[in-house]
VMD Tcl script that draws the C-alpha trace (Angstrom):
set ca {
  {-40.41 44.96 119.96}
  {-39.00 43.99 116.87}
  {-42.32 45.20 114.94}
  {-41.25 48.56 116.90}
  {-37.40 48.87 115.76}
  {-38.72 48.58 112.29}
  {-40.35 52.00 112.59}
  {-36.98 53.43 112.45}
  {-36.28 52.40 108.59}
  {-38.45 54.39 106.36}
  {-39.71 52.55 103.24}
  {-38.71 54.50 100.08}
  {-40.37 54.21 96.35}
  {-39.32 55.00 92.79}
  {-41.52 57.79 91.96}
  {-41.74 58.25 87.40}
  {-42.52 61.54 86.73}
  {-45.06 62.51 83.57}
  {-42.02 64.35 82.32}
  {-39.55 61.05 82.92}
  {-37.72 62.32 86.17}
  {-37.16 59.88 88.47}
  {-37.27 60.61 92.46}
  {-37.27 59.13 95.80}
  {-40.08 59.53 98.65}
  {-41.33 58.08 101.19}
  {-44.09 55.98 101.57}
  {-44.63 56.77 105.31}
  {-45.03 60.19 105.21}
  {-46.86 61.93 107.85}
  {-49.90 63.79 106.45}
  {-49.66 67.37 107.07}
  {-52.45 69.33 108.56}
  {-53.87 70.80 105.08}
  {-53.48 67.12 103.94}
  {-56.02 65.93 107.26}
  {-57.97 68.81 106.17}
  {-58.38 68.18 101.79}
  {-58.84 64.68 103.02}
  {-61.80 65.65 105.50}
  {-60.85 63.18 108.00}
  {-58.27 62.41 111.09}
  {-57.22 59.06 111.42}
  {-56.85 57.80 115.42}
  {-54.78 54.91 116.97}
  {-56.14 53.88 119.85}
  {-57.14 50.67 122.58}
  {-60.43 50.08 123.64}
  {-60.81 51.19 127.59}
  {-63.01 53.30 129.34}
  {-61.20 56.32 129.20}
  {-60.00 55.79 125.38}
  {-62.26 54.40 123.40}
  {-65.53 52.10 123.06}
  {-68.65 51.88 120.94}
  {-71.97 53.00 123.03}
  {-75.54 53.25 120.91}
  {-73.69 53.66 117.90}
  {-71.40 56.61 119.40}
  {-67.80 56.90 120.11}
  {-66.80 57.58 123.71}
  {-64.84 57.88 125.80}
  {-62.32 60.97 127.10}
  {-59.60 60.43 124.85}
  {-62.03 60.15 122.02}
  {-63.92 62.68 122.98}
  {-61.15 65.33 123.01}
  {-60.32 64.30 119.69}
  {-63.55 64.64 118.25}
  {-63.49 68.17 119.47}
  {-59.75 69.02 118.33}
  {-61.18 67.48 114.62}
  {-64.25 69.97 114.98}
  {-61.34 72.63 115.17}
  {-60.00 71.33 111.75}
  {-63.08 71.32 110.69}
  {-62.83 67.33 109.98}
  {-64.21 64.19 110.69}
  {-62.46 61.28 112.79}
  {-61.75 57.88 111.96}
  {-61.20 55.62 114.28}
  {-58.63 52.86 114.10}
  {-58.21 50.12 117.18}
  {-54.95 48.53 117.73}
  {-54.54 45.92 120.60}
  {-51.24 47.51 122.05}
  {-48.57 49.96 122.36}
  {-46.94 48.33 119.94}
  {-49.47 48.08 117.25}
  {-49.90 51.61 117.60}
  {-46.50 52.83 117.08}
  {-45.56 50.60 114.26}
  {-48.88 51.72 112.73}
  {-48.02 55.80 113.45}
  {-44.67 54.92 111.33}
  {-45.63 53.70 108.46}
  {-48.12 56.30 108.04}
  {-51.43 54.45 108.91}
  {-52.72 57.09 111.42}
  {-52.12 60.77 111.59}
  {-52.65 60.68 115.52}
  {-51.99 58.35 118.84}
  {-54.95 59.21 121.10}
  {-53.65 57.39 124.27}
  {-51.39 58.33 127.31}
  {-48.22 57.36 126.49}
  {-45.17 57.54 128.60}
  {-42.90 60.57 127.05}
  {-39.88 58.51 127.66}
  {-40.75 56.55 124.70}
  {-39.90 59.70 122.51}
  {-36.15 58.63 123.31}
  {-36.55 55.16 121.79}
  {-38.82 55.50 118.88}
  {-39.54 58.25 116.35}
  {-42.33 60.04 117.33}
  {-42.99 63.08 119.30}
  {-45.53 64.10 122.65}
  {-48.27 66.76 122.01}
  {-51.77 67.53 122.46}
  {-53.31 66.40 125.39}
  {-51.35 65.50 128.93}
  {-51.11 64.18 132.22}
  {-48.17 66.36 133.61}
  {-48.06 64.57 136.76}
  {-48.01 60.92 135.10}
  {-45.28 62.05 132.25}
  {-47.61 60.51 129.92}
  {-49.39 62.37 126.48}
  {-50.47 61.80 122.90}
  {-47.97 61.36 120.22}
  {-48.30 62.17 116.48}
  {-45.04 60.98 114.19}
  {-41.63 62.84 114.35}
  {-41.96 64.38 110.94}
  {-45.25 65.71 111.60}
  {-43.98 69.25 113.46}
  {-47.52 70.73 111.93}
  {-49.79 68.61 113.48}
  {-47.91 68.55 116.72}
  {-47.79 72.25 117.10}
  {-51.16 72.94 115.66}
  {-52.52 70.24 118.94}
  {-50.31 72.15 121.51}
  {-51.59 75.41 120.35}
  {-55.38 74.39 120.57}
  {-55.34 72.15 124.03}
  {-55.60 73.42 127.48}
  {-55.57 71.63 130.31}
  {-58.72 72.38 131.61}
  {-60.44 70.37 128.98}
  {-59.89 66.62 130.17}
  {-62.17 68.08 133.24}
  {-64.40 69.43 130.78}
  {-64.85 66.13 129.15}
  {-65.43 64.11 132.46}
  {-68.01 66.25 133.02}
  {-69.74 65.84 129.46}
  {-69.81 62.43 129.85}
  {-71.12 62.42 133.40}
  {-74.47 64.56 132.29}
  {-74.76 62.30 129.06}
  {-75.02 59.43 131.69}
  {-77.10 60.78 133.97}
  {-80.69 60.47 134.20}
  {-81.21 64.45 133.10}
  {-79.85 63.45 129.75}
  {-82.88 61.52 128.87}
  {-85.63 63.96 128.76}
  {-89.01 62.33 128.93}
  {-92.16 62.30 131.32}
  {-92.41 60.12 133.90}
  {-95.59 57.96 133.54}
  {-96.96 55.31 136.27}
  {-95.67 51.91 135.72}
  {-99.58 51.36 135.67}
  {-102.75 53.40 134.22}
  {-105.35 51.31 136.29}
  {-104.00 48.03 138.35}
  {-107.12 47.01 139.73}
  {-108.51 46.62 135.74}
  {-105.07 45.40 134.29}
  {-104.54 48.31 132.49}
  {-100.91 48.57 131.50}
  {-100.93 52.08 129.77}
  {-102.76 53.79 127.42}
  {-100.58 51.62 124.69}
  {-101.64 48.36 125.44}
  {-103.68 47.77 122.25}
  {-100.89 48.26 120.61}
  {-98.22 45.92 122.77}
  {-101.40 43.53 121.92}
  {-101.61 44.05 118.77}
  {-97.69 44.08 117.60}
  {-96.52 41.46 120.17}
  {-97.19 38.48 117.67}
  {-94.58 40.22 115.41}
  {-92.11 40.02 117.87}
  {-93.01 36.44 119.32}
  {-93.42 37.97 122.54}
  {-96.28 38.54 125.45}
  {-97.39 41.85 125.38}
  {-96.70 42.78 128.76}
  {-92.63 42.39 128.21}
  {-92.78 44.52 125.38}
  {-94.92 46.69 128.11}
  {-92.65 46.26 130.65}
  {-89.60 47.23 128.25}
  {-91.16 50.10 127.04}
  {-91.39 51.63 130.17}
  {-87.66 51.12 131.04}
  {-87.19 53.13 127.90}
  {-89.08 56.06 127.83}
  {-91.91 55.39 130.86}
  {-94.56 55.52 128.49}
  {-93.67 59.20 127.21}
  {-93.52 59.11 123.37}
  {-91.85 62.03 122.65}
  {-88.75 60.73 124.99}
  {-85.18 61.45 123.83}
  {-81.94 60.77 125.06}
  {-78.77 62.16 124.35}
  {-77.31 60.03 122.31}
  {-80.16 60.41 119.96}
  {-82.86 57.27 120.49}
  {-85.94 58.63 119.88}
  {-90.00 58.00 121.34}
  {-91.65 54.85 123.17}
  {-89.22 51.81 122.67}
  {-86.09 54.51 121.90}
  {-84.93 53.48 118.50}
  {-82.13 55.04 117.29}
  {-82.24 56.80 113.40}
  {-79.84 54.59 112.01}
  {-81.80 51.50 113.54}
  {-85.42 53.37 112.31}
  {-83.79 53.83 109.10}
  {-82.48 49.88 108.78}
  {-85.86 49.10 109.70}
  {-87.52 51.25 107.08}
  {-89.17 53.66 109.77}
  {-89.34 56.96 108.26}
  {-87.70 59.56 110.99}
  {-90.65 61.71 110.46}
  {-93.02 58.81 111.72}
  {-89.85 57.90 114.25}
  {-92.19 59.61 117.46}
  {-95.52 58.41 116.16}
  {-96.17 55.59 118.78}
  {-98.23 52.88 116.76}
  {-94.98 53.52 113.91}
  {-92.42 53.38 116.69}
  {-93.68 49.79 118.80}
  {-94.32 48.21 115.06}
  {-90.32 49.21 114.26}
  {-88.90 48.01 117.66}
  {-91.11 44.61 117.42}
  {-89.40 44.09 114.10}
  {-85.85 44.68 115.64}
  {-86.85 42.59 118.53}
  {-88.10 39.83 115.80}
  {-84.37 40.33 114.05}
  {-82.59 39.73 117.01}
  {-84.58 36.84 117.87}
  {-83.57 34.92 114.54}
  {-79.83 35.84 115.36}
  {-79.63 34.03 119.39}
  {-81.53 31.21 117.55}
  {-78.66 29.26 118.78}
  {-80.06 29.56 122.53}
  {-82.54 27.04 122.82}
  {-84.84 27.72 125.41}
  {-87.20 30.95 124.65}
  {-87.69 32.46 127.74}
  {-83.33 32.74 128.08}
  {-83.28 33.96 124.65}
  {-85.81 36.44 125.57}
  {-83.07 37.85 128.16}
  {-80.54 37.60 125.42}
  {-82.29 39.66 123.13}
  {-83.16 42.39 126.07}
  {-79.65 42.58 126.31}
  {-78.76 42.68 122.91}
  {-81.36 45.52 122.34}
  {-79.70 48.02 124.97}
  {-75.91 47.19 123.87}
  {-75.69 45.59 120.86}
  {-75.43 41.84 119.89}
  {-71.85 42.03 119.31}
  {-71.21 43.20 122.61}
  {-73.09 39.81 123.95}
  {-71.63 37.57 122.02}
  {-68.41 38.65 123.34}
  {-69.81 38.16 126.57}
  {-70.88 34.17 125.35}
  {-67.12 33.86 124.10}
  {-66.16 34.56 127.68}
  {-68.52 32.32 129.42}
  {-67.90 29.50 126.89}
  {-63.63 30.02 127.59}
  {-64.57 30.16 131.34}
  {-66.67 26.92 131.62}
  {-70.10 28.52 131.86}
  {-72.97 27.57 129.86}
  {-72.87 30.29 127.31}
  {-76.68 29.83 126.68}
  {-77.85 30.85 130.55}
  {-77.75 34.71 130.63}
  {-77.33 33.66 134.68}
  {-73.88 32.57 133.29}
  {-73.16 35.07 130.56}
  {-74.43 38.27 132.75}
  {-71.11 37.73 134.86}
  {-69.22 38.74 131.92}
  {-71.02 41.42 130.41}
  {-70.12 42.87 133.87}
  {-66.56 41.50 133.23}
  {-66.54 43.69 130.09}
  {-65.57 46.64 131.98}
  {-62.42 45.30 133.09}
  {-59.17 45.54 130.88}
  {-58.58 41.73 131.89}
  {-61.83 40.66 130.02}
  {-62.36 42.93 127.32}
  {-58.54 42.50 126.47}
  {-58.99 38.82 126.17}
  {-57.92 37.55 122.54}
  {-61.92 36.18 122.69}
  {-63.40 39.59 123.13}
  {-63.64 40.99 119.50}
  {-65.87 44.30 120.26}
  {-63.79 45.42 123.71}
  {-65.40 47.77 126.74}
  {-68.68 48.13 127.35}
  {-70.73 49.20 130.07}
  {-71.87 46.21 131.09}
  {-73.66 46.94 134.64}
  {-75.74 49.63 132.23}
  {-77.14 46.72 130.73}
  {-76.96 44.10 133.29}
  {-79.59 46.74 135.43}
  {-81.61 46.90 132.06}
  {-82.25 43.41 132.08}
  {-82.92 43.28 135.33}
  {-85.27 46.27 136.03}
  {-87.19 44.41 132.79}
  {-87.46 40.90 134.48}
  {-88.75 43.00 137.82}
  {-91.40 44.97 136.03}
  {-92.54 42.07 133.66}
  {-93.34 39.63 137.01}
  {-95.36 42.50 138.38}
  {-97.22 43.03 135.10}
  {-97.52 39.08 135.42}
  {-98.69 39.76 138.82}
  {-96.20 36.43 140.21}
  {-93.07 36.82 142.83}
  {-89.54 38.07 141.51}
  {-86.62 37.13 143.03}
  {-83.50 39.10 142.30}
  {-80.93 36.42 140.37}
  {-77.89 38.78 142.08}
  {-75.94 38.86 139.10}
  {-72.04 40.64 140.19}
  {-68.87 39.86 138.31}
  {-67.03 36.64 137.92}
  {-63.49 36.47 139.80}
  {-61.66 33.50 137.97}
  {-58.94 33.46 139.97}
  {-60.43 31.53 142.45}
  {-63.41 29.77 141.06}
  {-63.72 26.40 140.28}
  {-63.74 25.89 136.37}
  {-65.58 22.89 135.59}
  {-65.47 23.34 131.17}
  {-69.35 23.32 129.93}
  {-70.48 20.00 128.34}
  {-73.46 20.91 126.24}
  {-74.51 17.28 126.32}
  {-74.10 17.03 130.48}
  {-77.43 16.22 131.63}
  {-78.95 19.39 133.84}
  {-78.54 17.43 137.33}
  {-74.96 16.34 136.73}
  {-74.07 20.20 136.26}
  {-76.14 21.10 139.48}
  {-73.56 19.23 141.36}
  {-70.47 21.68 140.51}
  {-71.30 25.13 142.01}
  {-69.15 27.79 141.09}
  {-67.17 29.58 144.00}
  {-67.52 33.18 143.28}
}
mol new
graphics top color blue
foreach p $ca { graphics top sphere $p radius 0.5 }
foreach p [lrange $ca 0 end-1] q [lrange $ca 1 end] { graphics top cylinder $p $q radius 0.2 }
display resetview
């Protein structure tokens, strides 16, 4: 609160003229819309959340977000997107001049308190709405002009498609070319052949593939991951894939055994290679930042944070604003049962590649208000641990 009160004093500067006059200005002032525009980008305070703002594939999403990114397409700008971690942050921020825009439902009846003012998009029948600073009457006005109400519906339904299985468009392949001879796919030489690379068997890189793209290797989702394992440009482009060669299969495996290799050497800290194999799976649909906020969880919760059995919990937890606003969690929301299924569907198709019995591990999400935390001793011998059974 006090952080907020100091919004109200503006910060002034001696400005020397080249021709020696002397004036006052202030520091905080709000840019005006042909300032957004000279300087080609929009800067947004915002909190992580579903419906506000989180990182997916290398994307912003996220209805709030999204409905900026379109009102900055207007401009004819880019946005630049600045987290806070609460109301607070993001007021005192919108002050002293560190955003141009607060892209979160406020309450209105803040306006009486603190010197900003509502526009842009609304929830009439909440009282809530974006807020831009009180001296900034252009930018306000320019957002009321340009939003209708109709497009928060519009954007639910964008992000529905880009989630659905239509978005992806591929073939579907059989999970096997010939059973009865052990042929995987047509690709197998080359799961043979780069599998070393990635200190893996074959078959899971065969059995991931085909959660990616089901063997097609022109596949493509919407958010832009491209052929058999579904690398993304920026990844390709890390990895020193050429995004002409990015749909050439042998190219494409060789690239995503080298990214599987990378994030092998980063969970080196997980000792046991068949868990770090999970790890990695993980890490390669959502990003190992995302996981290791996951492990931060688990580890503060009195879980083992090298058993993805323990750390899955939490990457489910990540969806709710009581985990991924935890002072631990450095990355916020994700869509953790996205990739909790991923690794799942992976261990399911890689035991019948193996030909041996899977057994779901029914993974669901952790309710620590009434399990027992016993706090994870690294050096506890196995059977000791075996003893305390977590009430979920």
């Amino acid at each position: 609160m006090i952080m907020i009160v100091a919004c109200t004093h503006k910060k002034s500067e001696t400005i020397v003229t080249p021709w020696g006059e002397v004036s006052t200005d202030s520091t905080n002032e709000a840019f005006a819309i042909k300032d957004i525009m000279t300087n080609g980008e929009m800067i947004v305070l915002t909190i992580s959340g579903p419906d506000t703002y989180y990182d997916y594939h290398g994307h912003g999403m996220g209805t709030q977000y999204l409905l900026c990114e379109k009102f900055a397409a207007h401009l004819g700008v880019s946005v630049r997107v600045e987290l806070c971690k609460d109301t607070a942050e993001m007021i005192t921020r919108l002050c002293n001049g560190d955003g141009d825009l607060i892209a979160v439902m406020l309450p209105r009846k803040l306006g009486k308190t603190y010197p900003i003012q509502f526009c842009g998009a609304a929830i009439d029948s909440l009282g809530v709405q974006w807020a831009v600073s009180d001296e900034n009457r252009e930018l306000a006005d320019t957002l009321n002009n340009w939003y209708r109400p109709s497009m928060l519906a519009e954007i639910n339904r964008e992000q529905r498609m880009m989630f659905s299985k239509k978005s992806v468009r591929r073939r579907t392949y059989s999970p096997f070319l010939n059973k009865s001879a052990g042929i995987i796919s047509s690709y197998d030489p080359l799961f043979r052949k780069y599998a070393p690379v990635a200190r893996w068997d074959w078959r899971l890189i065969a059995a991931q593939c085909y959660q990616e793209s089901c063997f097609d290797p022109n596949a493509r989702s919407w958010a832009g991951a491209c052929g058999l394992m579904q690398i993304m440009p920026s990844t390709a482009t890390h990895l020193g894939l050429p995004l002409s060669k990015i749909y050439d299969p042998e190219q494409n495996i060789s690239a995503a055994t080298k990214f599987i290799s990378q994030l092998m050497n980063s969970f080196r800290d997980i000792p046991n290679t068949e868990q770090r194999h999970l790890f990695v799976l993980a890490a390669y649909n959502a990003g190992p930042l995302h996981i290791r906020d996951a492990m931060a969880l688990a580890r503060k919760n009195g879980r083992n944070p090298h058993l993805w059995n323990n750390v899955a919990p939490f990457v489910l937890a990540l969806q709710t604003p009581a985990y991924y606003n935890d002072p631990v969690v450095k990355y916020g929301y994700m869509r953790g049962s996205e990739t909790v299924d991923y690794v799942e569907r992976i261990r399911q198709r890689y035991a019948q590649y193996r030909g041996v019995p899977y057994k779901s591990s029914g993974i669901h999400e952790p309710d620590i208000k009434t399990e027992e935390m016993i706090p994870y001793n690294p050096m506890t011998p196995r059977k000791a641990r075996k003893k305390h059974r977590f009430k979920i």
